[in-house]
HTML snippet that shows the backbone in 3Dmol.js (N, CA, C, O; Angstrom):
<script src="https://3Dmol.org/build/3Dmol-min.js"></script>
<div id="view" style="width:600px;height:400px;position:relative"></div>
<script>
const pdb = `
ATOM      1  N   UNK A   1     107.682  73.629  64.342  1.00  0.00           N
ATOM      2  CA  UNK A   1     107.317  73.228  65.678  1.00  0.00           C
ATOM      3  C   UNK A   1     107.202  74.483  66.548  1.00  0.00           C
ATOM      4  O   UNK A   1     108.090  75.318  66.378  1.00  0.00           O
ATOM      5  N   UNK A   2     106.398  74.710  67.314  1.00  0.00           N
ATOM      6  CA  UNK A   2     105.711  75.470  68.368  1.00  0.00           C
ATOM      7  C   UNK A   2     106.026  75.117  69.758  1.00  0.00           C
ATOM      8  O   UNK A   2     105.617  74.067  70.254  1.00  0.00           O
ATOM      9  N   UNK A   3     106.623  75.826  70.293  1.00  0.00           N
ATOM     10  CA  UNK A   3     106.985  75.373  71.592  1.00  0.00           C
ATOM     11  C   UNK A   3     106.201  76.536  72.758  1.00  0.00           C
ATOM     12  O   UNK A   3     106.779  77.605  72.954  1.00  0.00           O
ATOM     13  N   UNK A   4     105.429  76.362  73.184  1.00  0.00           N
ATOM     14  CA  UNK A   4     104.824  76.821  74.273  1.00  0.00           C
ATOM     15  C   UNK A   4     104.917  76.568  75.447  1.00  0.00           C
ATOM     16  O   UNK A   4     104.969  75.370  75.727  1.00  0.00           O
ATOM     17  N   UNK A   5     104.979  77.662  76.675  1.00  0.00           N
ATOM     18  CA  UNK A   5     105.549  77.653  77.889  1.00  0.00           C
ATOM     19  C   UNK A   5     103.866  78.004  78.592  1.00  0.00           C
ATOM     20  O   UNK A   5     103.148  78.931  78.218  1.00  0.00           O
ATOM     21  N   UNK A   6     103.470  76.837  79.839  1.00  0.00           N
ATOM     22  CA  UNK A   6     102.763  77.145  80.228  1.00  0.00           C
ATOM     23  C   UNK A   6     102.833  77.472  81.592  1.00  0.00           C
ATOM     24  O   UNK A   6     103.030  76.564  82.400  1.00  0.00           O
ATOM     25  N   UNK A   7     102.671  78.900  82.056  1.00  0.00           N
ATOM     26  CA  UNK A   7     102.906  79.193  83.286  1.00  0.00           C
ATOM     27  C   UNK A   7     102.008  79.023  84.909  1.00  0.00           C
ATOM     28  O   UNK A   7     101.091  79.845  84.906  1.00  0.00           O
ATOM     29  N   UNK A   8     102.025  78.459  85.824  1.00  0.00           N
ATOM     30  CA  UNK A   8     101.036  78.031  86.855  1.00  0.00           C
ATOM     31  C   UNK A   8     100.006  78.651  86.926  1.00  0.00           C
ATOM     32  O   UNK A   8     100.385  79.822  86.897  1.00  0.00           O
ATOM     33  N   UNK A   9      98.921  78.646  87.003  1.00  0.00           N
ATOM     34  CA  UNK A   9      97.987  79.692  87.737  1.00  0.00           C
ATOM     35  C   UNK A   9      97.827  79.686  88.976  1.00  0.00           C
ATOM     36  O   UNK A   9      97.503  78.819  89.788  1.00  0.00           O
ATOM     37  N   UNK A  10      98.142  80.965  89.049  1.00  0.00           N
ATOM     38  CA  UNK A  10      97.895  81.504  91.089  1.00  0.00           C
ATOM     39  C   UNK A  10      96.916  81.558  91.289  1.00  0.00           C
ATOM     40  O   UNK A  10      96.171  82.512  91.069  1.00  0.00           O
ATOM     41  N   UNK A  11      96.560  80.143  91.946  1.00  0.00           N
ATOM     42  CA  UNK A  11      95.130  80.605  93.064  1.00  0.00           C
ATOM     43  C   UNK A  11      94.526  81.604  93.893  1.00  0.00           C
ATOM     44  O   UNK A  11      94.891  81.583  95.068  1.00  0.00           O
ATOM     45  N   UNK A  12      93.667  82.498  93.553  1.00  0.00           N
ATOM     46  CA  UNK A  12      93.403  83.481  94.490  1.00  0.00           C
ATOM     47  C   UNK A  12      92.161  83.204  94.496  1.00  0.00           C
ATOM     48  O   UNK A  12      91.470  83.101  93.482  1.00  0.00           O
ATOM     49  N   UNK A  13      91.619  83.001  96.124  1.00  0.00           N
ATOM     50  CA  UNK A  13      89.871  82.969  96.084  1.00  0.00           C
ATOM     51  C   UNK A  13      89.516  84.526  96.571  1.00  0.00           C
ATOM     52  O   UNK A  13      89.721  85.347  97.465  1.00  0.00           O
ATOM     53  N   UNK A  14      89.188  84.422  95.965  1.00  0.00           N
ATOM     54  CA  UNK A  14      87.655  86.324  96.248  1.00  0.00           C
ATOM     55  C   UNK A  14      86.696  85.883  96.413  1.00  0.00           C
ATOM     56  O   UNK A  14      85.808  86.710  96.625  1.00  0.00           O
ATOM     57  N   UNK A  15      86.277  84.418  96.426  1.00  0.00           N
ATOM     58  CA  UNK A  15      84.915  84.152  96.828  1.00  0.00           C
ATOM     59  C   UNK A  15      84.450  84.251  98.293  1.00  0.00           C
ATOM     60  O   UNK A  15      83.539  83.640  98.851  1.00  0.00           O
ATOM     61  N   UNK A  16      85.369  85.248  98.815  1.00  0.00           N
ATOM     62  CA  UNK A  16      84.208  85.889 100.296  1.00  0.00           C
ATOM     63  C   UNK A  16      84.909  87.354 100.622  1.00  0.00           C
ATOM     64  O   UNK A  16      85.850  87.908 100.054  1.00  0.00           O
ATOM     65  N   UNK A  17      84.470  87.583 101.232  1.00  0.00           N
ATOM     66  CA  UNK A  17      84.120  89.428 101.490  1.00  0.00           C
ATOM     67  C   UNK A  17      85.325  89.678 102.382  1.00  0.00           C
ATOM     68  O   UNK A  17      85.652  88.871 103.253  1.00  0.00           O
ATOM     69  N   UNK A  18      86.122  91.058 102.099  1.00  0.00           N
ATOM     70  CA  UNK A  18      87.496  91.128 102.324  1.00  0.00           C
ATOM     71  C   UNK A  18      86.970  91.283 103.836  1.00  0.00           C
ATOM     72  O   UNK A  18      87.571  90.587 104.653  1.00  0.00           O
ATOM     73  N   UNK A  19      85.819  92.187 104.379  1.00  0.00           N
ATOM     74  CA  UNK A  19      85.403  92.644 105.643  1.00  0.00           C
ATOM     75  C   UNK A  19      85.267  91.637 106.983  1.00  0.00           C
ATOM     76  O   UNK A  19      85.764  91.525 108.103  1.00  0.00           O
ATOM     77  N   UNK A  20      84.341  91.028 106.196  1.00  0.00           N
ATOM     78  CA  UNK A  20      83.647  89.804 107.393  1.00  0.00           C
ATOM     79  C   UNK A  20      83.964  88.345 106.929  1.00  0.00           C
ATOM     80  O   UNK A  20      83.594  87.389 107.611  1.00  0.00           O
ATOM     81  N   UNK A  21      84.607  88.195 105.840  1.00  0.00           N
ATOM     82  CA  UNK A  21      84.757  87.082 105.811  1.00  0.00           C
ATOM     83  C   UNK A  21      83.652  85.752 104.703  1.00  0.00           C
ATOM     84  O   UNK A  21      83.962  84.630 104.302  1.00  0.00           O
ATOM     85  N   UNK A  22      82.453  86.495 104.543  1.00  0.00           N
ATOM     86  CA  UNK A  22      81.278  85.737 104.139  1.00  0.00           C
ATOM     87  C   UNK A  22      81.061  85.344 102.789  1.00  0.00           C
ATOM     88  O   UNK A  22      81.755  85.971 101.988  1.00  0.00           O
ATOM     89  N   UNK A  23      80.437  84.642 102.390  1.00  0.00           N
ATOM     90  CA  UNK A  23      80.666  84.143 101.166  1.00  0.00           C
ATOM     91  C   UNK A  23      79.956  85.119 100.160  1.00  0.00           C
ATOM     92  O   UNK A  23      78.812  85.487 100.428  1.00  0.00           O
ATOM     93  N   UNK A  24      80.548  85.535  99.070  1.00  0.00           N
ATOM     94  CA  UNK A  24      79.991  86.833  97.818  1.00  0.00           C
ATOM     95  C   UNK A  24      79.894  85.993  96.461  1.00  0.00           C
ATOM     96  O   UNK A  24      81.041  85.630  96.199  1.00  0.00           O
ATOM     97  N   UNK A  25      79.157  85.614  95.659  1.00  0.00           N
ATOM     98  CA  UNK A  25      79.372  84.964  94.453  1.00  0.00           C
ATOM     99  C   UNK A  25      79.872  85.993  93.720  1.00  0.00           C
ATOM    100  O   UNK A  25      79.950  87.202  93.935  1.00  0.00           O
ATOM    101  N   UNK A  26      80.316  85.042  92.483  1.00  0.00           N
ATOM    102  CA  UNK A  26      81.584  85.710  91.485  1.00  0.00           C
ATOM    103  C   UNK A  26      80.383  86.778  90.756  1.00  0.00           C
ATOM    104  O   UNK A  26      80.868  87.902  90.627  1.00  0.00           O
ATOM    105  N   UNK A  27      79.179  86.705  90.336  1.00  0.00           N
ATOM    106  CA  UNK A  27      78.113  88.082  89.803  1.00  0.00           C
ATOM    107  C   UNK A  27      78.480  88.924  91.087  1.00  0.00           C
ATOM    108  O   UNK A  27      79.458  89.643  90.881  1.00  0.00           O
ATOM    109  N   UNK A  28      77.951  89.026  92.363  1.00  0.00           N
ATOM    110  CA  UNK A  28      78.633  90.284  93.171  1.00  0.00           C
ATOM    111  C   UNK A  28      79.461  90.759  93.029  1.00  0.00           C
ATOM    112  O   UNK A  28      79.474  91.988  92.959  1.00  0.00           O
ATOM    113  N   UNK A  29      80.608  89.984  92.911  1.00  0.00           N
ATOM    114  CA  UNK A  29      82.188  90.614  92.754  1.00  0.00           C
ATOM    115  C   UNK A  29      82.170  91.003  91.525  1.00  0.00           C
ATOM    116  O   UNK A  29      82.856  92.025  91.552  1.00  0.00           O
ATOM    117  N   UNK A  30      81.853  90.856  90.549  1.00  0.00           N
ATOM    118  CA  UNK A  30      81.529  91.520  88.725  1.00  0.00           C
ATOM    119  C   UNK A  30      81.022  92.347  89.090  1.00  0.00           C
ATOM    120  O   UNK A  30      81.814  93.271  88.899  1.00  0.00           O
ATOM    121  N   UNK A  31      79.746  92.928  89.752  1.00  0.00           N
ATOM    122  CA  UNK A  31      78.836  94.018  89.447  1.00  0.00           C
ATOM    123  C   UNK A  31      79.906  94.773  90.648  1.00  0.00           C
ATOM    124  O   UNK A  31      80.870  95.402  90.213  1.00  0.00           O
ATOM    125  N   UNK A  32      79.789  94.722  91.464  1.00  0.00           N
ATOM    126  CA  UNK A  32      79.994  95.436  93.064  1.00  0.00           C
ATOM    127  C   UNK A  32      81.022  95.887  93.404  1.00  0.00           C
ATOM    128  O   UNK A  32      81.160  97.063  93.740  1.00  0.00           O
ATOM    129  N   UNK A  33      82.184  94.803  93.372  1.00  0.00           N
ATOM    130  CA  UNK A  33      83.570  94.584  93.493  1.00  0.00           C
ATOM    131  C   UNK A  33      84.546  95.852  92.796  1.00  0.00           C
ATOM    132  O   UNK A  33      84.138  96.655  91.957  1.00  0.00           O
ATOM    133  N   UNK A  34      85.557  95.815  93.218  1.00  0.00           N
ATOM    134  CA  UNK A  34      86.952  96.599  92.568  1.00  0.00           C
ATOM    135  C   UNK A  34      86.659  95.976  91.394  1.00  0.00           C
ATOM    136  O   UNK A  34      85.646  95.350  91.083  1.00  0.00           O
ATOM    137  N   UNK A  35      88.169  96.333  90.443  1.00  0.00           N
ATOM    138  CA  UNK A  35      88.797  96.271  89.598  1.00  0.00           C
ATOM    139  C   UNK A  35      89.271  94.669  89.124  1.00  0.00           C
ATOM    140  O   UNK A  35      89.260  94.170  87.999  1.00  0.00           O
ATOM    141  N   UNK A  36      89.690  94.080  90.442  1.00  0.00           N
ATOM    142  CA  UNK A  36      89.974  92.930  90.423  1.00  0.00           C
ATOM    143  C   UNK A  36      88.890  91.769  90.663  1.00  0.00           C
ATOM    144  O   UNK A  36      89.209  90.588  90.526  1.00  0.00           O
ATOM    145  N   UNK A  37      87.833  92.090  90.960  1.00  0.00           N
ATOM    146  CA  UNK A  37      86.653  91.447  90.935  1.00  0.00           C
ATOM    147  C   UNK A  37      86.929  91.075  92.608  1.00  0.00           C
ATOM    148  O   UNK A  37      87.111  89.958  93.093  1.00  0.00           O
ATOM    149  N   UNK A  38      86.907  91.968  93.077  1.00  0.00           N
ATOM    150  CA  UNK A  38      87.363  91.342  94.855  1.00  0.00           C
ATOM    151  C   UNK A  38      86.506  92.365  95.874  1.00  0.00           C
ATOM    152  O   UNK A  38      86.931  93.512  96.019  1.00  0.00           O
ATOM    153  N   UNK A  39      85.451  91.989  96.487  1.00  0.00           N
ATOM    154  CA  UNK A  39      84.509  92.392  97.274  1.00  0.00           C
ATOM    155  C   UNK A  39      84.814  92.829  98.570  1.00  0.00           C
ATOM    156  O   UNK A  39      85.000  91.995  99.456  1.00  0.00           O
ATOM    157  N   UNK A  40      84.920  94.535  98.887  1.00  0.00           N
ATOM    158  CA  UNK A  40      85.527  94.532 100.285  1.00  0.00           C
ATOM    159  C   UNK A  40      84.475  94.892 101.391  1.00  0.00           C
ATOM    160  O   UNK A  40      84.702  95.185 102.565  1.00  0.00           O
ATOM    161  N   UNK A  41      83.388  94.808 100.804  1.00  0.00           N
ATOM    162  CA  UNK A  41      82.375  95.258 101.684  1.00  0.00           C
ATOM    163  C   UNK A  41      81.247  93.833 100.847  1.00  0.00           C
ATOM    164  O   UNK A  41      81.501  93.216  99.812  1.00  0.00           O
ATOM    165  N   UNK A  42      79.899  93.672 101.858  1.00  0.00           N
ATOM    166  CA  UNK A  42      79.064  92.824 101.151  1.00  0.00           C
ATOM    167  C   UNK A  42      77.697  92.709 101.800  1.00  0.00           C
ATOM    168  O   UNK A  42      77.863  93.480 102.745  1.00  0.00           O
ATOM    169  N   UNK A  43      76.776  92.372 101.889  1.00  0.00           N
ATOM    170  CA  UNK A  43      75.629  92.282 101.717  1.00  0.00           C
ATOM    171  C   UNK A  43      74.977  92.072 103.589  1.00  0.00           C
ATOM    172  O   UNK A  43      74.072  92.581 104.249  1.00  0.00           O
ATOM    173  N   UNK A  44      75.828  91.259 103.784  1.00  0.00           N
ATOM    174  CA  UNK A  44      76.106  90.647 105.337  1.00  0.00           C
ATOM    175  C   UNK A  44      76.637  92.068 106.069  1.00  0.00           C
ATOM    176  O   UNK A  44      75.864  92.344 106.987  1.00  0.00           O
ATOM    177  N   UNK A  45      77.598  92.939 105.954  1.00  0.00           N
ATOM    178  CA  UNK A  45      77.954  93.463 106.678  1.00  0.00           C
ATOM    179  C   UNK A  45      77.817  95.238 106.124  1.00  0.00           C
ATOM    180  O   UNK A  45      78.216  96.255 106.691  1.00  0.00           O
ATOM    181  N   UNK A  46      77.411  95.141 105.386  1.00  0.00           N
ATOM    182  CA  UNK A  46      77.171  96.640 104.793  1.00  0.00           C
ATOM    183  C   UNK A  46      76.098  96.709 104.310  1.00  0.00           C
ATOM    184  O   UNK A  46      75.715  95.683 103.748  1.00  0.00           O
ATOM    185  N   UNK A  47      74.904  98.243 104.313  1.00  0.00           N
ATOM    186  CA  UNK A  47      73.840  98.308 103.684  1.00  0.00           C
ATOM    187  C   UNK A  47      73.616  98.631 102.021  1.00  0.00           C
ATOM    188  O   UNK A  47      74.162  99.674 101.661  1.00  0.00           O
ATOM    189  N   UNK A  48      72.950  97.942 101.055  1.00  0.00           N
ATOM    190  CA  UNK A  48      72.223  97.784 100.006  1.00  0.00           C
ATOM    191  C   UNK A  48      72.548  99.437  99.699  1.00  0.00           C
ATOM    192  O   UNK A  48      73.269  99.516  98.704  1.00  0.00           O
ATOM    193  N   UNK A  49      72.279 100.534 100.170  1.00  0.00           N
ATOM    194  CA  UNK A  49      72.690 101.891  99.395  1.00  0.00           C
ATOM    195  C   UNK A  49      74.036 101.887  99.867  1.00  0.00           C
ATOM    196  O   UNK A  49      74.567 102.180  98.795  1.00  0.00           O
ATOM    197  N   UNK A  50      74.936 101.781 100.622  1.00  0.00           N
ATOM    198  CA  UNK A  50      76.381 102.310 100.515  1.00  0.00           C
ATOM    199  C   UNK A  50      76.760 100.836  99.434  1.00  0.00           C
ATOM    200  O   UNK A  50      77.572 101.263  98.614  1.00  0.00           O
ATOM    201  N   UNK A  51      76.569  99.789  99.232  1.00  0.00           N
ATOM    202  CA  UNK A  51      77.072  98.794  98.585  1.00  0.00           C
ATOM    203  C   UNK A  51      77.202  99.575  97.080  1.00  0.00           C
ATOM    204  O   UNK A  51      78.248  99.761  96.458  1.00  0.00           O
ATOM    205  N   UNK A  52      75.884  99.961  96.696  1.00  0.00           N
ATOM    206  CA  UNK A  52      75.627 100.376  95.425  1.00  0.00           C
ATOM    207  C   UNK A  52      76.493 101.795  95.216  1.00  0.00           C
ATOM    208  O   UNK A  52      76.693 102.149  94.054  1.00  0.00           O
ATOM    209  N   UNK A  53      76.890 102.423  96.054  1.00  0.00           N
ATOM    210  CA  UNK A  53      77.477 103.118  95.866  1.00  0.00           C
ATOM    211  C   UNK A  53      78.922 103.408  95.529  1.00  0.00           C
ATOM    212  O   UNK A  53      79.467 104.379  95.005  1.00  0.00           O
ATOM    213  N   UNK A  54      79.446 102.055  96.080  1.00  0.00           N
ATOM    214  CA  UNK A  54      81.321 101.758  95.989  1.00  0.00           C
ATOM    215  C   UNK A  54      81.579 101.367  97.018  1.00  0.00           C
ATOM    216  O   UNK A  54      82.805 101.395  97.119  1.00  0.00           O
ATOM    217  N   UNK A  55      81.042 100.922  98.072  1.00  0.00           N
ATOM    218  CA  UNK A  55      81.804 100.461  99.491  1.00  0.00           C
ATOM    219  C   UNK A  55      81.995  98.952  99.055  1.00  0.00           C
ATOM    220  O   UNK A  55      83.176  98.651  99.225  1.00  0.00           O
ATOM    221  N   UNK A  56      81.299  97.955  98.581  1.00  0.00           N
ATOM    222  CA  UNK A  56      81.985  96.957  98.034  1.00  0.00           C
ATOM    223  C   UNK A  56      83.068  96.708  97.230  1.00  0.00           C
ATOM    224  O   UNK A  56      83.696  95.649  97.244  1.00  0.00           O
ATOM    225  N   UNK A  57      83.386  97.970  96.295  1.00  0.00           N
ATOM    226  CA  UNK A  57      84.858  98.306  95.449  1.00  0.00           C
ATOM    227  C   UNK A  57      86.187  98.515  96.836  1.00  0.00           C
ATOM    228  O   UNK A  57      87.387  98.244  96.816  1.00  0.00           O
ATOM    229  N   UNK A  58      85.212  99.172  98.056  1.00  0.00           N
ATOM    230  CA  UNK A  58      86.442  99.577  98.821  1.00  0.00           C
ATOM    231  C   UNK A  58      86.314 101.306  98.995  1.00  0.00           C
ATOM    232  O   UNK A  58      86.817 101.911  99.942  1.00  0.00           O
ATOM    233  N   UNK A  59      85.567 101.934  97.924  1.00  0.00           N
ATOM    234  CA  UNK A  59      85.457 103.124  98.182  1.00  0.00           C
ATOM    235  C   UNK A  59      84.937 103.871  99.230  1.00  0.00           C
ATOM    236  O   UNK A  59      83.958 103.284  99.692  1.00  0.00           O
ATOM    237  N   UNK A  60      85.133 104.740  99.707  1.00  0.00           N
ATOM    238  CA  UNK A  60      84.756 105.556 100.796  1.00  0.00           C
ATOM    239  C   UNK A  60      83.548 106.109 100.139  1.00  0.00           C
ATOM    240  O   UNK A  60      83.593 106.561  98.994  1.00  0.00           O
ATOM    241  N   UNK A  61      81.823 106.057 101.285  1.00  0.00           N
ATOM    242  CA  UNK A  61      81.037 106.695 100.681  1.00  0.00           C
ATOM    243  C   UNK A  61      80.401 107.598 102.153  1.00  0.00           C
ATOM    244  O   UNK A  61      80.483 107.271 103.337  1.00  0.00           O
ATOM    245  N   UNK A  62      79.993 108.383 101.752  1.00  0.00           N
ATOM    246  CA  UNK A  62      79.115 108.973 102.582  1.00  0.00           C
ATOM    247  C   UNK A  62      78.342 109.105 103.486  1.00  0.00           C
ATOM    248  O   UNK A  62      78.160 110.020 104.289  1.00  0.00           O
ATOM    249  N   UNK A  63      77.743 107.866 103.290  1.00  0.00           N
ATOM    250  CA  UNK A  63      76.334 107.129 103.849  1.00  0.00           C
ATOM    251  C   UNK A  63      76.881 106.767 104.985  1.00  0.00           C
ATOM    252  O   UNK A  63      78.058 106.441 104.833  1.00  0.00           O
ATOM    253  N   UNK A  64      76.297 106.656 106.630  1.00  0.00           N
ATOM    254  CA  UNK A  64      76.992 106.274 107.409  1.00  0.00           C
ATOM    255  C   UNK A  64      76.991 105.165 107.550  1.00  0.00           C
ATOM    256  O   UNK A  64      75.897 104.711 107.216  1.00  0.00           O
ATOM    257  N   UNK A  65      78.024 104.024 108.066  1.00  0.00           N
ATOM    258  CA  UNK A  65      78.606 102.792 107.999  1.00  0.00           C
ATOM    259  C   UNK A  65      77.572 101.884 109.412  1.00  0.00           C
ATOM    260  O   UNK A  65      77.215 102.203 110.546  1.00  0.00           O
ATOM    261  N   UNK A  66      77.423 100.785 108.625  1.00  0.00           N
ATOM    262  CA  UNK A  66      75.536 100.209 109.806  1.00  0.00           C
ATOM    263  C   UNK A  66      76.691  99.595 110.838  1.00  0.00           C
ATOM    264  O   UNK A  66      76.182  98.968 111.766  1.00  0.00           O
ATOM    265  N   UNK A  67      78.307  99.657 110.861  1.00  0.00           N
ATOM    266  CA  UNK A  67      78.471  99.226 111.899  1.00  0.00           C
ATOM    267  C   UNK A  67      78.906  99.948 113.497  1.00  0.00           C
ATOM    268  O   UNK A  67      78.971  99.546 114.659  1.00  0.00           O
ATOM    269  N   UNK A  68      79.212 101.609 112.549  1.00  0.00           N
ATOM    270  CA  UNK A  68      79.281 102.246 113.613  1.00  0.00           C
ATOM    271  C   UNK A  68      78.028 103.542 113.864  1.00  0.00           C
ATOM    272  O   UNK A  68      78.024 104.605 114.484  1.00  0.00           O
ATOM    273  N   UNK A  69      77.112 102.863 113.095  1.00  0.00           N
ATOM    274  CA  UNK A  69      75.857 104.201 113.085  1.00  0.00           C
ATOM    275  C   UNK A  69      75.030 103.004 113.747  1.00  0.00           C
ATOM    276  O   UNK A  69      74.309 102.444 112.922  1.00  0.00           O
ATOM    277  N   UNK A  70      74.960 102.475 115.048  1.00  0.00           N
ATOM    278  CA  UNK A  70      73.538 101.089 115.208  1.00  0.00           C
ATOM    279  C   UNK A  70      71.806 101.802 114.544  1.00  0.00           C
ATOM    280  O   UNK A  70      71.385 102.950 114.681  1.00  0.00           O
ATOM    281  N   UNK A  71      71.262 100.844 113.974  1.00  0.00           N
ATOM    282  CA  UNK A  71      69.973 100.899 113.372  1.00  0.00           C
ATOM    283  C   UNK A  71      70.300 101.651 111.604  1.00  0.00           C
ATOM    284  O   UNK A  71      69.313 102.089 111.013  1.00  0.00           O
ATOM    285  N   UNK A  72      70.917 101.688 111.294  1.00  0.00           N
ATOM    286  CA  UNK A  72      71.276 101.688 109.798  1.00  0.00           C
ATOM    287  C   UNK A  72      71.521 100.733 108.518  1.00  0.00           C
ATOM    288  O   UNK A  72      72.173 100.902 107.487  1.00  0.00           O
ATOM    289  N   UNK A  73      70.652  99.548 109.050  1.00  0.00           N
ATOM    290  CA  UNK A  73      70.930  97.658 108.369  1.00  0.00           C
ATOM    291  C   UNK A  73      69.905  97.452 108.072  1.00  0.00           C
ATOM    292  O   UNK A  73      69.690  96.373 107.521  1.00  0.00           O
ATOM    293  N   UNK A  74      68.520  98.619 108.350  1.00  0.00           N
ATOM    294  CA  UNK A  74      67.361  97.966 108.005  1.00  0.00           C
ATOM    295  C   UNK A  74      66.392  97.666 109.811  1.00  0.00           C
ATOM    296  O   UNK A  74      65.208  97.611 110.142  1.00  0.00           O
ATOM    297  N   UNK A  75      67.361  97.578 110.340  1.00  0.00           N
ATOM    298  CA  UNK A  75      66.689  97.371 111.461  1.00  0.00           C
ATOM    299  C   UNK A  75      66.256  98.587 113.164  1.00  0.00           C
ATOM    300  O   UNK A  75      66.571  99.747 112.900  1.00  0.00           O
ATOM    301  N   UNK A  76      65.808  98.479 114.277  1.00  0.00           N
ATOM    302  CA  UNK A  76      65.600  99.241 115.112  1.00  0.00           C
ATOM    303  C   UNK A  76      67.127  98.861 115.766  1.00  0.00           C
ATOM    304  O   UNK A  76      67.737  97.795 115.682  1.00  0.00           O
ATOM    305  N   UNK A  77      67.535 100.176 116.474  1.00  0.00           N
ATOM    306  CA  UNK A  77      68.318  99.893 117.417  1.00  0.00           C
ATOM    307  C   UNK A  77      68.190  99.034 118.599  1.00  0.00           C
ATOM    308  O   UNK A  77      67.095  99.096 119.157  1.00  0.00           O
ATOM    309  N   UNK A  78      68.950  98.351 119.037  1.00  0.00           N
ATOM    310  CA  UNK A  78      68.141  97.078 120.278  1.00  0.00           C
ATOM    311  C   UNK A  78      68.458  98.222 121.490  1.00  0.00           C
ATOM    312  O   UNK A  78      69.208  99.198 121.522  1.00  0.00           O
ATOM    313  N   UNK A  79      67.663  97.715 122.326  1.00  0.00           N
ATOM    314  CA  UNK A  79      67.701  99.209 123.747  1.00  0.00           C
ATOM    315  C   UNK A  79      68.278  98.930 124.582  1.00  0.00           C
ATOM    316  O   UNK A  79      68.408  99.706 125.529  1.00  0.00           O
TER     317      UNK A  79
END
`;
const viewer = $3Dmol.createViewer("view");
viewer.addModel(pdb, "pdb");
viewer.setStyle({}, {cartoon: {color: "spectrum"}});
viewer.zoomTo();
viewer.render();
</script>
């Protein structure tokens, strides 16, 4: 006889972005994400080259940040 102990699983949702809050599917958090599959930057609140670079892992990158550089999201600065 086999006696096996089954222990709870801890709920943790990562299904939204540590930053803003917004929803990231579990492929973002695989490709993009840390270690833990947990998205700290995302699509909504950070630009497409710092994402690709590690700011969705959490890493510090280079590129300046579209929330304190205005017109760095793709768009014109509003006047």
């Amino acid at each position: 006889m086999v006696c096996v102990t089954i222990a709870p699983q801890l709920s943790v949702d990562n299904s939204t972005c540590k930053h803003c809050d917004s929803y990231v599917s579990d492929r973002f958090r695989r490709v993009y994400g840390d270690n833990s599959d947990r998205a700290h930057r995302c699509g909504e609140c950070d630009s497409y080259r710092r994402l690709t670079r590690g700011s969705a892992a959490g890493v510090n990158v280079g590129i300046p940040d579209p929330e304190t550089s205005p017109g760095r999201h793709g768009g014109e600065v509003d006047a």
